[in-house]
Residue, then its C-alpha position, 0 to 999 in steps of 0.5 A: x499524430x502518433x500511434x501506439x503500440x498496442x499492448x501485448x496481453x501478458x503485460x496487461x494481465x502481469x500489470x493487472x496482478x501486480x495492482x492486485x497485490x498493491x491492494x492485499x499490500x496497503x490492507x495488510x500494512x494499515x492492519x498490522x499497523x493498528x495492531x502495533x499501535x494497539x500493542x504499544x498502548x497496552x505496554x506504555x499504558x497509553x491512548x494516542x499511540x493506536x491512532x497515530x501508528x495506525x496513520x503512519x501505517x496509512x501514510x506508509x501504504x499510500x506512499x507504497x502505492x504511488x511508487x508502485x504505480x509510478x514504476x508501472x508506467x515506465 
C-alpha cells in the first residue's frame, strides 16, 4: 500500500477559499442571470425568456463548478 503525502496546511486552506468563492460565483451567475431573463421579457414583451435565461444561468454555474473543482484535483 502507498502512503500519501500529508497535505500542507496552506493548500487546504487556499483550496478551501477557492471553494468559498465557487459558491459566491454560482449565486451570482443564477442571479443575474434571472434579471437578464426578466429584462429581456419586459423588452420583447414575453413570458418564457425569464425562466429559460435563468436555466442557462443555472446550467452555466453548474458547468463552472465541475471545471472548478476538476482543476482543484490536479
Amino acid at each position: 500500500m502507498s502512503r500519501q503525502k500529508p497535505h500542507n496546511n496552506s493548500d487546504l486552506l487556499r483550496a478551501a477559499a477557492s471553494l468559498s468563492g465557487i459558491a459566491i460565483q454560482m449565486g451570482a451567475t443564477i442571479y443575474l442571470g434571472n434579471l437578464l431573463g426578466s429584462w429581456l421579457d419586459e423588452k420583447f414583451q414575453k413570458t418564457f425568456l425569464e425562466d429559460t435565461v435563468t436555466l442557462l444561468a443555472v446550467f452555466l454555474s453548474i458547468y463552472l463548478v465541475i471545471k472548478k473543482v476538476m482543476a482543484l484535483n490536479k
